[in-house]
C-alpha positions, -999 to +999 in steps of 0.1 A: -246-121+219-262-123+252-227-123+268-221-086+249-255-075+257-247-082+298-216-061+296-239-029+284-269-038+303-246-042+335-240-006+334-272+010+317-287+019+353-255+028+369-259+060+391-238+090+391-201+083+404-174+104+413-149+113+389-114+093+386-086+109+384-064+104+348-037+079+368-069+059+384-085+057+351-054+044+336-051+025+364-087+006+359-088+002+323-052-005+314-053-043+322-084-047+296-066-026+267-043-046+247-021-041+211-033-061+185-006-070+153-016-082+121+012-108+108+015-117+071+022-155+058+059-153+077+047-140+107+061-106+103+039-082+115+031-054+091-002-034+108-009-026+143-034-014+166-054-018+197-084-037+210-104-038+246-115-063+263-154-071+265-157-107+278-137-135+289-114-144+262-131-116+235-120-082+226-132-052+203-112-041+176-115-020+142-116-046+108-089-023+093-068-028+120-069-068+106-071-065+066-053-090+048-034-103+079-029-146+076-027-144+117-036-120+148-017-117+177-025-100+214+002-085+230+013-067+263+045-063+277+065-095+274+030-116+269+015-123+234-018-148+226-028-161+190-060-145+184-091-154+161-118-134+139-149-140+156-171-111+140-166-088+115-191-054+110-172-040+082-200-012+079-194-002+111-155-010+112-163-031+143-148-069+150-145-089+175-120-115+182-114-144+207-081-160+221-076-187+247-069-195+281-072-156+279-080-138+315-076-101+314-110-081+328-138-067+306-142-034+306-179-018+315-198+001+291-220+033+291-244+045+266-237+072+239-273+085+253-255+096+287-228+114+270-228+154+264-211+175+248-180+188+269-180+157+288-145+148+297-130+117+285-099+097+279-083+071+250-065+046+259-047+024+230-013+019+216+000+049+190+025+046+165+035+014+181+044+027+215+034+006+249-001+014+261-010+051+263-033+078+276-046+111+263-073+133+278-100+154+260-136+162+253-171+151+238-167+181+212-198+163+194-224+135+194-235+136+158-213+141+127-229+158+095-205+134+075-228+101+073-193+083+064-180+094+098-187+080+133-210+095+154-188+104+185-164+135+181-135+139+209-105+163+211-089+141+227-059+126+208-056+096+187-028+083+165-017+057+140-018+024+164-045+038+185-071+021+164-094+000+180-087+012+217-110+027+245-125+059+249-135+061+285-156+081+308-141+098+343-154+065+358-138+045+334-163+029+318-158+025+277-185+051+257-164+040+222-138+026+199-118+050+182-113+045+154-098+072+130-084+106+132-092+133+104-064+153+091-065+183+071-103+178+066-097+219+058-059+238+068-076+253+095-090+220+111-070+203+143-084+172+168-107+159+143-108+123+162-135+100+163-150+072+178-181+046+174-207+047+206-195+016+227-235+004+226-227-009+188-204-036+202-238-053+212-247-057+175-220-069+163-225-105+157-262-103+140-249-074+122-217-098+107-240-123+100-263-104+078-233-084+061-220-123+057-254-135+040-253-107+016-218-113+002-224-148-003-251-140-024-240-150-061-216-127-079-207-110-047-176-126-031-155-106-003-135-111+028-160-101+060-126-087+078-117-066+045-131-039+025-169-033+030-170-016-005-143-040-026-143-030-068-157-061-091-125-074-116-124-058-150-134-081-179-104-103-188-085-101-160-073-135-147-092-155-114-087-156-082-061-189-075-046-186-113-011-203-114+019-196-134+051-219-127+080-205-145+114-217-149+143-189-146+181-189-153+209-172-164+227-188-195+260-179-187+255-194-151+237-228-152+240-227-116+217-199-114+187-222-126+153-218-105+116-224-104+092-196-089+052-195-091+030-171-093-004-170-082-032-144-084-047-138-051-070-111-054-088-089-082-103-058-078-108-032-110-081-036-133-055-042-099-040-079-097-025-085-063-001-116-061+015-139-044+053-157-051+071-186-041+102-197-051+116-235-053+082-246-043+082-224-010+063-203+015+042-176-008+052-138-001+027-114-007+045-092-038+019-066-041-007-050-065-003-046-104-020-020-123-030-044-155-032-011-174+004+002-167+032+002-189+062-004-164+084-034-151+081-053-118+107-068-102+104-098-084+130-116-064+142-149-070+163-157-041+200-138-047+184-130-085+158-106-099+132-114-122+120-081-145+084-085-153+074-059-179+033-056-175+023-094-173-014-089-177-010-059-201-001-077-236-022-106-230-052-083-233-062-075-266-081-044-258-057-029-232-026-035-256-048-016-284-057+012-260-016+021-257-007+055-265+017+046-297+047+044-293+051+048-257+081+041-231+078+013-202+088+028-166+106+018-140+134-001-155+159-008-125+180+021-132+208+027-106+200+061-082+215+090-099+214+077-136+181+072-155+176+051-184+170+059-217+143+035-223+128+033-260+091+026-268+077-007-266+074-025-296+048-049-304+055-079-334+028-096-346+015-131-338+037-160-337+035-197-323+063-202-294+066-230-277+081-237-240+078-266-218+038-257-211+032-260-247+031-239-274+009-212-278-001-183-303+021-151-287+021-115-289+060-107-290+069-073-273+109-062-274+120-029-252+158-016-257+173+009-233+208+023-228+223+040-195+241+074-208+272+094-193+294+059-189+327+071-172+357+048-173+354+039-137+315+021-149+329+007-176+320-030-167+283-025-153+249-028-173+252-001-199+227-014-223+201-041-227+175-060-244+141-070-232+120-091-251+087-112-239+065-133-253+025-127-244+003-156-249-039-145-243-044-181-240-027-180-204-035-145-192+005-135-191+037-143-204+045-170-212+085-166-219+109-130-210+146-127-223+163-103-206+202-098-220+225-068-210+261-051-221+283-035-201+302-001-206+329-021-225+301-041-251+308-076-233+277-094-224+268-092-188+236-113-180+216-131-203+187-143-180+160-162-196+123-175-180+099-198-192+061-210-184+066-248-172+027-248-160-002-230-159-037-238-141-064-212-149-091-201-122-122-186-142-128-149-126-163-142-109-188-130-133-185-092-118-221-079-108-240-065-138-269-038-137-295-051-165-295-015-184-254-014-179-225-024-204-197-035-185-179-029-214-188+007-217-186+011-174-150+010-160-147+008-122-155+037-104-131+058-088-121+046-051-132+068-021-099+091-017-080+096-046-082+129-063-106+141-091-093+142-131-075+176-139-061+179-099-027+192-107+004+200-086+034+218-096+066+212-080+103+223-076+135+200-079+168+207-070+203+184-060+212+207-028+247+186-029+260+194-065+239+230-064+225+229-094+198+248-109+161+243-099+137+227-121+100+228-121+077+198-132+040+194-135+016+166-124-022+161-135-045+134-131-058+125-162-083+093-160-091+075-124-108+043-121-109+024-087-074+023-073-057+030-106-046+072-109-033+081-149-013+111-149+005+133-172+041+145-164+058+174-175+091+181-173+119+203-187+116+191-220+079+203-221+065+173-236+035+154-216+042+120-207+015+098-198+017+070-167-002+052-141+000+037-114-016+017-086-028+043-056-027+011-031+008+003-038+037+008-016+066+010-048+088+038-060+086+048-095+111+073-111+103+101-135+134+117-159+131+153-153+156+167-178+193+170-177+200+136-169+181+137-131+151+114-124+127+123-093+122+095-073+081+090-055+071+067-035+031+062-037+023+094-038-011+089-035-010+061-008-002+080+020-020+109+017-052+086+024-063+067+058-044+037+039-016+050+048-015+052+080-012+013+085+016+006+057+036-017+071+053-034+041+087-026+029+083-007-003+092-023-037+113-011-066+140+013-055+154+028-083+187+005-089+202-022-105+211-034-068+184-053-049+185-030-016+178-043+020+147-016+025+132-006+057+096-008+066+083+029+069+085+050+096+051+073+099+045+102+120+029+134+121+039+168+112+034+201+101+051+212+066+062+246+052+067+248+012+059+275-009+020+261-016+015+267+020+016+253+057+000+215+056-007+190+083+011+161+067+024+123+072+060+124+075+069+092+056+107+078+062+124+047+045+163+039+045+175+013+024+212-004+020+230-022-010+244-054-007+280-052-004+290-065-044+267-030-049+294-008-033+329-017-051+322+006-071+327+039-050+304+059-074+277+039-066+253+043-038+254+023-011+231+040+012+200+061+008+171+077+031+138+086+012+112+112+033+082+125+020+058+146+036+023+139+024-009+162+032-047+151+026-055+184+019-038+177-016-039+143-016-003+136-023+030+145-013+038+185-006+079+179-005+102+147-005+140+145+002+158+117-016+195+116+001+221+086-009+258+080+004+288+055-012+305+030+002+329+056+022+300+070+039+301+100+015+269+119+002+268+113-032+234+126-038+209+149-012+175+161-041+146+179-024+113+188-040+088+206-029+052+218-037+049+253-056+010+251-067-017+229-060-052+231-079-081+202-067-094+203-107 
């Protein structure tokens, strides 16, 4: 601490100074401004950002810049250091980090008391990935009304990546740490950017340590570098480090025998996030599970795909009474331009089953779906199938799936079948209980972000390749509890369909539409919020029977023009290939790129273009939709 307290203390009686230039400024601080990659458990990086330098061997970053990354990495140019969480102010967004045998200068830093209003000054960090940059502007204020924002306001420009660089002075020194940008705050507002006074740096370790004491307090477990404000778990949902080892095959193939594991690795509301590893492997991060939705997830099992129909769902007497009878699973791997025609859920009663874990009292669930419109040329892919799982309370989540299909020509074409071979339970924290509250009777509050119940947004679709006519479909949020958005869809046929869906989650989701066309969203809700603007991770669950090669996305900033109005929005682009058994079939897509233009001024997407190609490079496929009418409730 004394160390942080010299390097604002070295420059709190510093005299006037003659201004720098932009290129000397650059020039003086660029050595001490470095990009700073979170890296997930295979060391592929998946968020980015900047961090200064304050010390030898320290730097100053933002905490979001670092949530949930296993590693940290410096880089600059062709030079990269391992770097370490020292300190973590997530109140303030601040942490600081340390690396070795690390030499580049520490900047010098100037109160927020010297600052005024017009003052000129420049950011200096690393947007939207790009090698270190520089962008001029002004103090346009010193105190925001917003008590959730920080306190120094700037016109000059900051972008995705530039989190956690320098503001500087015209003599260089740093006044802050920018930190966020604020888009569409109202249609009319532009160079909304902030920053946190430089001065807080200096706090930063007692502040960590007192933010640290409180969360070990009993009840209250979090990461320092995560969430300040994390969601306690809903009652019954499985603990943190719960294991399921399952054992998966096809019949027909005996070759195709594996083992995979599942493990729970965080809890918030009624969201699981896991982890899988296959054949006793590395664990990949798979993503968030709304508990409460009714939909599959797919998970991969090396060349194979394992369909997971809502694991936590069945196990959980109350949720499973809760379901809207009868009601329809989503997402079944449909391929791109057919949806399936999926029936409702259907829920046996109990019965003992037994698999190599034991045998256990089950809830048996069976879902039957068929693809329509089966021309000749399909007639030996999936046409219909067969799901059926077995849910056992006991262990939280299935406990046995059999998945069978038919082709076109009624010839069996898979019959995969999984089984629990172990199971090791991890009791969940008590979750934090006021003494005049129910838990029972108090689900999680919304998250900060999302939109209020009865926000609704009507929409046009049209295929601009086959020129057919437009269709109009309506979206309105229903229920909201932390991260997890209900909505009610209604399309052609006029009927309200009910869904949900994780607002954290990077995964596309199909809706049917009417006259066989499905439209395809991709978290609509995600990056429309400051969440966002980090996402890194390849999305999960394109639309297909295929399991596509997807890109990470590719986020930048733009204006958009529907017929709801002009919006300053994330452009959001994703491209994603078959493998090549996926395109012998020349009806087939073997190509598709997905962009989405989302505003925060309606918290979700205003228009989308969904474009796929076959295996000749021909466009097989090109649906826009776009935002008619927007109400906030």
């Amino acid at each position: 601490m004394k160390a942080l307290c010299a390097v604002v203390l070295a420059c709190a009686a510093a005299g006037p100074a003659f201004a720098l230039s932009p290129s000397e400024v650059f020039e003086k601080v660029a050595p001490s401004v470095w990009a700073v990659r979170g890296l997930d458990a295979q060391e592929r990086p998946f968020s980015y950002g900047s961090a200064v330098v304050i010390g030898p061997g320290r730097l100053i970053t933002n905490c979001h810049v670092l949530a949930k990354a296993k590693s940290l990495q410096l880089r600059r140019d062709n030079v990269s250091y391992e770097a370490k969480l020292e300190h973590a102010d997530a109140e303030r967004d601040l942490c600081t980090l340390s690396a070795t045998n690390f030499t580049a200068p520490a900047v010098s830093v100037v109160s927020a008391a010297q600052l005024k209003v017009g003052q000129r000054v420049y950011a200096v960090g690393n947007p939207e990935k790009l090698a270190l940059t520089l962008s001029e502007g002004l103090i346009s204020g010193l105190r925001s009304e917003d008590p959730k924002l920080p306190p120094l306001q700037t016109s000059a420009p900051i972008s995705p990546g530039s989190s956690g660089g320098g503001l500087f002075d015209e003599q260089g020194r740093l006044v802050g740490i920018t930190t966020l940008i604020v888009v569409g705050r109202a249609r009319i507002a532009q160079n909304l950017n902030f920053a946190v006074p430089a001065e807080w740096i200096a706090e930063v370790p007692e502040r960590a340590k007192l933010q640290l004491a409180r969360l070990r307090q009993p009840a209250v477990q979090a990461s320092a570098a995560g969430a300040a404000s994390a969601i306690a778990a809903a009652e019954g949902m499985p603990g943190v480090g719960t294991t399921w080892k399952y054992s998966y095959r096809d019949q027909r193939y005996p070759a195709t025998a594996r083992t995979f594991s599942v493990r729970v690795t965080g809890v918030e509301g009624f969201d699981v996030r896991e982890s899988l590893s296959v054949e006793g492997g590395s664990a990949t991060d798979t993503g968030v599970i709304n508990a409460k939705a009714l939909r599959f997830n797919p998970k991969r099992i090396s060349n194979y795909s394992v369909q997971e129909l809502a694991p936590y769902l069945y196990p959980s007497d109350e949720l499973a009474k809760g379901l809207p009878t009868p009601q329809r699973p989503e997402n079944y791997p449909a391929t791109a331009t057919r949806q399936w025609q999926v029936g409702a859920a259907k829920m046996q009663s109990e019965e003992a089953t037994t698999v190599p874990a034991g045998t256990y009292k089950t809830v048996r669930v069976e879902v039957t779906g068929t693809l329509p419109n089966m021309g000749p040329s399909m007639m030996s892919a999936p046409a219909r199938f067969q799901y059926t799982a077995w849910y056992a309370p006991e262990t939280n989540r299935y406990i046995m799936v059999r998945h069978k299909t038919w082709n076109g020509a009624g010839a069996v074409y898979s019959d995969e079948i999984v089984q629990l071979l172990e199971y090791r339970a991890v009791a969940a924290a008590a979750p934090v209980q006021d003494a005049k509250a129910d838990p029972a009777k108090s689900p999680p509050a919304a998250a900060e972000g999302l939109p209020a119940v009865g926000a609704k947004w009507k929409y046009s679709f049209r295929d601009q390749h086959l020129r057919k006519r437009e269709q109009v479909f309506t979206i309105r949020v229903t229920g909201v509890e932390g991260w997890d958005v209900r909505e009610s869809f209604v399309g052609a046929t006029g009927a309200a369909v009910e869904t949900a869906l994780n607002a954290k989650e990077a995964r596309f989701g199909a809706r049917a539409i009417g006259s066989g066309y499905s439209v395809v969203e991709l978290a609509p809700y995600l990056f429309s919020s400051e969440l966002g603007k980090s996402a890194q991770q390849s999305p999960a669950s394109y639309p297909s029977g295929a399991l596509w090669k997807i890109s990470a996305p590719r986020i930048v900033e733009e204006e958009a023009q529907v017929p709801a109005g002009n919006f300053k929005t994330l452009r959001v682009e994703v491209t994603g290939d078959a493998p090549p058994a996926a395109g012998l079939n020349l009806s087939f897509p073997k190509r598709f790129r997905y962009t989405a233009w989302y505003a925060p001024d309606v918290r979700r997407y205003v228009m989308l273009r969904h474009e796929t190609w076959n295996s000749t490079g021909t466009k097989v496929g090109d649906e826009i939709v776009k935002l008619l009418e927007y109400s906030a409730n």
